[in-house]
N, C-alpha and C positions, 0 to 999 in steps of 0.2 A: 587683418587677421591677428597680427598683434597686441592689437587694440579688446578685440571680443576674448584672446586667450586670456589678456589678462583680469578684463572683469570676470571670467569664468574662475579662472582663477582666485580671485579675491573672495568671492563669494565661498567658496565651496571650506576658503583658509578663516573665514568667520562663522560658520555655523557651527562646527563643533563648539566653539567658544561658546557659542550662544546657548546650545544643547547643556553645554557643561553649569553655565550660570544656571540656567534653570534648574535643575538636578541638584547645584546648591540651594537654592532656595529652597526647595522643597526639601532636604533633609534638615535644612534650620528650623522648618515652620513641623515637622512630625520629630517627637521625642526618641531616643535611641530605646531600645530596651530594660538600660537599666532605668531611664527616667521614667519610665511607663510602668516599670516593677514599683518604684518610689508611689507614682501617685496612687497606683492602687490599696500599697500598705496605708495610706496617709488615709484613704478613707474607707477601708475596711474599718481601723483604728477610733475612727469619729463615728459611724455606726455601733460600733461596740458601746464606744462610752456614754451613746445618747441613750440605748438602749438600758443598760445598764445604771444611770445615773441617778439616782434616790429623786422619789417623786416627792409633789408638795406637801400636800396634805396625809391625814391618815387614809381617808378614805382612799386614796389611790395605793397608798403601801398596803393596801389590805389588811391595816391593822384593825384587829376585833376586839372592838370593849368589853371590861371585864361584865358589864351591867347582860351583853349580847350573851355572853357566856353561862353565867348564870341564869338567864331567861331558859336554854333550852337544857340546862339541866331541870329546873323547875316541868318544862313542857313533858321533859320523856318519862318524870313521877304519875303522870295523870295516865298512864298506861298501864302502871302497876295497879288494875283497878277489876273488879267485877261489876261495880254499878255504871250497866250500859247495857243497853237494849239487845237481847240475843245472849248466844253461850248458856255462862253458869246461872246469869240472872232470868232469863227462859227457864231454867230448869228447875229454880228457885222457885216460881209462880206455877210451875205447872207442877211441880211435886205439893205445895201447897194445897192445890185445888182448884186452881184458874184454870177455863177453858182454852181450849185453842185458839177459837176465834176471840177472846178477848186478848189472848196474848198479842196474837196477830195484831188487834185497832193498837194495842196499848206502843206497841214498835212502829204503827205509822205518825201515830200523835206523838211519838219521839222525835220521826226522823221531821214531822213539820214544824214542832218546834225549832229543832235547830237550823232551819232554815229560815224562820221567822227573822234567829236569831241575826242569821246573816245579814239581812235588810236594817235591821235593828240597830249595828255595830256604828256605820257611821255615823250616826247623830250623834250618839253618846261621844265616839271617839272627838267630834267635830265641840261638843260643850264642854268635857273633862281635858281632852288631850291622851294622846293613845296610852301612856302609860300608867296614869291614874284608869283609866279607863280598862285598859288588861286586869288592874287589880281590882277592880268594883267586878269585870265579870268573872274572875276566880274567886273572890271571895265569895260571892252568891252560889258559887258549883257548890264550895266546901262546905256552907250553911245544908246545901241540898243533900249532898253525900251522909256526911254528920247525921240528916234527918232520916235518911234511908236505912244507916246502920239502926239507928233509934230503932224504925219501925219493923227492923227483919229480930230485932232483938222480942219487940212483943207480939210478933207473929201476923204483925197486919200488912196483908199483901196489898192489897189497896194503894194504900198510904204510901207505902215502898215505891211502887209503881208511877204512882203520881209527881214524888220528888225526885224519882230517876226523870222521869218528863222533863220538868223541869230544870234537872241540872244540866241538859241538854243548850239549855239556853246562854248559863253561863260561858261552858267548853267551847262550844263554837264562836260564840262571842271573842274569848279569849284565845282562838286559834286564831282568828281574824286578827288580833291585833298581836299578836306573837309574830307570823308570819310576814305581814306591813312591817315590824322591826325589826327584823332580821333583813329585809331584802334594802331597806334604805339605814342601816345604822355600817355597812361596812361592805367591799367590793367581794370580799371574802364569800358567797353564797355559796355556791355550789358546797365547798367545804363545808360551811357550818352545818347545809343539811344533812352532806353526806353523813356528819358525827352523828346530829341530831336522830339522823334513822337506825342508825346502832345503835345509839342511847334508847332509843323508846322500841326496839326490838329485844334489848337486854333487859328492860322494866317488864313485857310483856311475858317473856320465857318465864322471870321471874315469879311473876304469879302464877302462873300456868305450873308451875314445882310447889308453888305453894298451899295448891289447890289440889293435886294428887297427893302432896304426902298430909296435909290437914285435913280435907275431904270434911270441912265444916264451912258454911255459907257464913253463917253468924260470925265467926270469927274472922272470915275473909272480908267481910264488907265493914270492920272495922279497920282492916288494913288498909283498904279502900280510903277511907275517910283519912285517913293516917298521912297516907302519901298527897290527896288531894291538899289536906291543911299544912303540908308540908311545903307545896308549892306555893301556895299563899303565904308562910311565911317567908320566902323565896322573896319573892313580890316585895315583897312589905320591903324585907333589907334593903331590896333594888333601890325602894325610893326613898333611904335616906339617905344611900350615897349619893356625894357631892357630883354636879352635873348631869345626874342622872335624865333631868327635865328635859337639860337642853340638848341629848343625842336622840335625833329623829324631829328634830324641831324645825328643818330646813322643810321638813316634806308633812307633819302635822302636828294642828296646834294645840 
């Protein structure tokens, strides 16, 4: 009896012991509270910084070239415009003397040109390079514009008619390749169009003020040409500034 009391005994006098090491172990191995407050500042802190930490390139800082900048102020002058299919220039041919149903073909051969144009843009973009290539198809608008005021100035509607067509070709051409440079010349997008649709709704009010209080065609379709030849020479500057070739050159040649 002795004998069983005291392994009973023994036993019962080393388990707490045992209970207690374990219980040690385990607060060694789980951090106290404040070490747990530690690691979380530690890497809140290194999220911050990684977040925050200047990227490589421009393109990631979203920085926008001056050449990007000057493109859609050039873009939102082509708004400031009457020579285009519908509106004042409808008004223009039908107070002239054109029918309706010519009016009507004369606005579908518009809108198929400038869809031709669409098909049209990349070869050229693909043999020039988009930016020579934006200014060969503005310059051709400005040529067409220029030729439209000519012809509202001698009264030939025709002729009008036919180099609004035509200028069709250029614009969209040259939206096609404005567009492609904006979206790979900088991360910046959303921004630059947000401006860019203020800028070509403030072009558009513009002439719309201009055209209530002048209430002359003739002279609005010189303003016309005015603003188009002003974006061409936009263009033009664009591409003596230095570097100009090589922004957008990762994505075309």
């Amino acid at each position: 009896f002795e004998l069983f009391a005291a392994v009973v005994f023994g036993v019962m006098w080393q388990q707490p012991d045992e209970e207690t090491g374990a219980t040690e172990d385990k607060q060694r191995l789980l951090p106290d509270s404040s070490q747990a407050k530690d690691i979380e500042m530690q890497e809140t802190d290194k999220a911050q910084k990684e977040t925050s930490a200047p990227l490589g390139s421009p393109e990631e800082q979203e920085v926008v070239p001056p050449q990007t900048k000057a493109l859609i102020l050039g873009y939102a002058m082509l708004f400031f415009t009457v020579v285009s299919p519908g509106g004042l220039f409808n008004m223009f041919l039908k107070d002239g003397g054109m029918k309706t149903e010519e009016i009507a073909l004369f606005g579908t051969v518009a809108q198929l040109g400038g869809l031709i144009s669409t098909f049209m843009a990349p070869a050229v973009i693909a043999r020039f390079g988009i930016w020579r290539s934006a200014f060969l198809f503005q310059a051709f608008q400005a040529g067409c514009v220029i030729t439209v005021a000519m012809s509202v100035s001698r009264g030939d509607l025709w002729l009008a008619a036919a180099f609004c067509i035509l200028s069709r070709f250029g614009l969209w051409g040259f939206d096609l390749c404005e567009r492609t440079m904006v979206q790979t010349s900088t991360q910046a997008k959303l921004r630059i169009f947000v401006v860019e649709a203020s800028l070509t709704e403030v072009a558009a009010m513009a002439m719309f003020a201009c055209s209530v209080y002048l209430n002359n065609f003739f002279f609005l379709s010189w303003l016309s040409a005015a603003a188009t030849t002003g974006c061409t020479v936009i263009l033009f500057s664009i591409l003596l500034l230095p570097g100009t070739l090589e922004v957008n050159s990762k994505d075309h040649k």
